[in-house]
C-alpha positions in Angstrom: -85.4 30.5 21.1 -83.7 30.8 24.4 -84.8 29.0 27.2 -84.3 32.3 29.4 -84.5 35.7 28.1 -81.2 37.6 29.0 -81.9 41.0 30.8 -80.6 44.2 29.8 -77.1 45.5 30.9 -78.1 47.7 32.8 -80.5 45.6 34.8 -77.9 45.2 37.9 -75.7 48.2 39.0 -73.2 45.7 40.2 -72.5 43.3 37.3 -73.2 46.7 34.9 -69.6 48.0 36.7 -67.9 44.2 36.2 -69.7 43.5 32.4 -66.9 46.2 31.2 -64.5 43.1 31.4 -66.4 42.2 28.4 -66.4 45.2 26.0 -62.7 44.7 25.7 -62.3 40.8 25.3 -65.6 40.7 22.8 -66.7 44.3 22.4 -70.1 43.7 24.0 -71.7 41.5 27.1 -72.4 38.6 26.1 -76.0 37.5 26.5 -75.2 34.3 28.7 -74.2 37.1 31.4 -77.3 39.0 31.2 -79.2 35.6 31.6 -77.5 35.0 34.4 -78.2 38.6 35.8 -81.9 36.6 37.1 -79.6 35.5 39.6 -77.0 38.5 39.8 -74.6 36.8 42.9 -74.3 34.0 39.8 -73.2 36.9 37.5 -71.1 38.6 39.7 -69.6 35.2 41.0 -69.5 34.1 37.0 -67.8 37.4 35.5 -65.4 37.8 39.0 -64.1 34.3 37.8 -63.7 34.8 34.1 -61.2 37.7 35.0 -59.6 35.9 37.4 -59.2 32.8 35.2 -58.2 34.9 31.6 -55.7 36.9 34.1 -51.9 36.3 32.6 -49.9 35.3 35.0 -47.7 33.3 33.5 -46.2 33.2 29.7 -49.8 31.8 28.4 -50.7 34.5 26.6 -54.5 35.7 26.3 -55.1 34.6 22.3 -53.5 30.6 23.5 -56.1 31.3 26.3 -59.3 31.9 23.8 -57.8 29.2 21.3 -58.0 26.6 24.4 -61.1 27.7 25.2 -61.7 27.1 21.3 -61.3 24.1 21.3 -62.3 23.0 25.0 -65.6 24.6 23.2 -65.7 23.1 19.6 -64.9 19.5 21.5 -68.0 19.2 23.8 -70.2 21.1 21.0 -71.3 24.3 22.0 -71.9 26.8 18.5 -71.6 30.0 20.8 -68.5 29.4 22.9 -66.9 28.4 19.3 -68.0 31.8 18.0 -67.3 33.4 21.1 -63.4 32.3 21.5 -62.5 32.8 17.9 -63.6 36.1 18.1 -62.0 37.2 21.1 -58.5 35.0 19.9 -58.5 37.5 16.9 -59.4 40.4 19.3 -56.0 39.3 21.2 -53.7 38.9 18.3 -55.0 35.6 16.6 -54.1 35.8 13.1 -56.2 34.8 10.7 -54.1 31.9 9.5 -53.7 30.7 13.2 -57.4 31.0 13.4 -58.7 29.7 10.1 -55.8 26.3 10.9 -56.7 25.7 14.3 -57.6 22.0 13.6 -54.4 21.5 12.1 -52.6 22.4 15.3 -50.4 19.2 15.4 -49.0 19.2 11.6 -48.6 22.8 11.5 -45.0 25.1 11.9 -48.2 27.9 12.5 -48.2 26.6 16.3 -45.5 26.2 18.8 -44.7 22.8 20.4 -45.6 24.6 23.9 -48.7 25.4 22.2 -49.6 21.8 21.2 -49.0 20.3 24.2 -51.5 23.1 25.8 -54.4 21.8 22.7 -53.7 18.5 23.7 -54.0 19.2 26.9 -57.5 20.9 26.5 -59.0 18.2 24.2 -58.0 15.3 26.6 -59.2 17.7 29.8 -62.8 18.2 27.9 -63.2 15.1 27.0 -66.1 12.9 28.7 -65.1 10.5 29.9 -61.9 13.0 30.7 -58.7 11.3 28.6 -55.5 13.3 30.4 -52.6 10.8 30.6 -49.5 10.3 31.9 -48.0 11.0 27.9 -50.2 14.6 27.9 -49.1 15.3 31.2 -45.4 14.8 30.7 -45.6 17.1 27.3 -47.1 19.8 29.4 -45.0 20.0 31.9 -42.0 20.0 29.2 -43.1 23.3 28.7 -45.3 25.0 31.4 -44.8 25.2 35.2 -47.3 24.3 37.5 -48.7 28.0 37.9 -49.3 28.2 33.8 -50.8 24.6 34.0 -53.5 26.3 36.6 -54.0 28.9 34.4 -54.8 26.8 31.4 -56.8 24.2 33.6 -58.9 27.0 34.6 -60.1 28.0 31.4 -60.7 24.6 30.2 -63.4 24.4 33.2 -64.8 27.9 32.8 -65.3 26.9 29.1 -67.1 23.3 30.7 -69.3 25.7 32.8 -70.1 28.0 29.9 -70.7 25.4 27.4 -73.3 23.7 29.6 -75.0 26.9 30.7 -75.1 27.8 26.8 -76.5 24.4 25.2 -78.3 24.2 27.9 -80.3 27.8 27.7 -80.1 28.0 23.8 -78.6 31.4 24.5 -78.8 33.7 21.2 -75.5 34.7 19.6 -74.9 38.0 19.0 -74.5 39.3 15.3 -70.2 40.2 16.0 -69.8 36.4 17.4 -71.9 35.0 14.6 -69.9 37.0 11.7 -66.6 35.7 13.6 -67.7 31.8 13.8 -68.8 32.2 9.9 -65.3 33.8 8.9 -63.8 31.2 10.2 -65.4 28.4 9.9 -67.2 28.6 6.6 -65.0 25.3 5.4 -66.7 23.4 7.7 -70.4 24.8 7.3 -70.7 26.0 11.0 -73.9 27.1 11.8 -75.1 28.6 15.0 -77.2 25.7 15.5 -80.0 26.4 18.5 -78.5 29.7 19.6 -80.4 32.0 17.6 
């Protein structure tokens, strides 16, 4: 059970107008926003930032965004993130093959070597105590410029924000973010854990 029921939508004119972010990246709100509506500067604040960060400005393209978020996600623990980035990585173009071999990232021809050094990146950045080093750094900047680096640093903290805020509130997961997290990771018998 959630620590904090999650209002409806349509609880606060202004986030109702920004929670449209949403229906194209998941195809609903997701319910840690409408918790967050108690407190609707948070929400505005919250969504404001998520398009901000998800923006592309650079060659990162939104499904390497969601698949960082992924794993940023699947490495500090948190069932709904995991089910919520897998979902919107396939709503960007993630194929199921990407998706389902995610883990495999650094043995796989699936996966660019741009693209590894961005995983690699987001593991080390969401790790606690954080493990970035000078070997990480170097790979990323083989490939990214400083601008893209931004970019991808953002999302790893927005997914360290959300990840928190989920665990923390037990936030339910909604039926198309559970039926994502289940296609894909059935192998490993995910469960949505606390966020019923």
């Amino acid at each position: 059970m959630p620590l904090i029921t999650p209002l409806d939508q349509f609880a606060n004119q202004e986030v109702e107008q920004l929670v449209k972010f949403f229906n194209e990246t998941l195809g609903f709100c997701p319910n840690s926003v409408l918790t967050m509506q108690r407190r609707p500067a948070i929400a505005e604040a919250f969504v404001n930032l998520n398009m901000a960060v998800m923006a592309n400005e650079g060659r990162v393209t939104a499904e390497q965004k969601r698949l960082v978020g992924y794993l940023t996600s699947a490495q500090t623990g948190c069932k709904y993130c995991e089910a919520h980035t897998i979902l919107a990585a396939e709503r960007y173009g993630g194929s199921e093959e990407r998706l389902e071999n995610i883990w495999d990232f650094r043995q796989s021809d699936l996966y660019s070597d741009a693209e590894k050094a961005l995983f690699e990146f987001a593991l080390a950045a969401s790790s606690v105590p954080n493990a970035v080093n000078d070997a990480i750094e170097t790979e990323l900047k083989k490939h990214w410029d400083e601008g893209e680096i931004v970019e991808v640093l953002g999302v790893i903290a927005l997914f360290g924000y959300l990840n928190r805020w989920n665990d923390s509130m037990a936030t339910s997961l909604e039926p198309g973010a559970e039926a994502a997290g289940t296609k894909y990771f059935a192998k490993d018998s995910w469960t949505k854990g606390k966020h019923q």
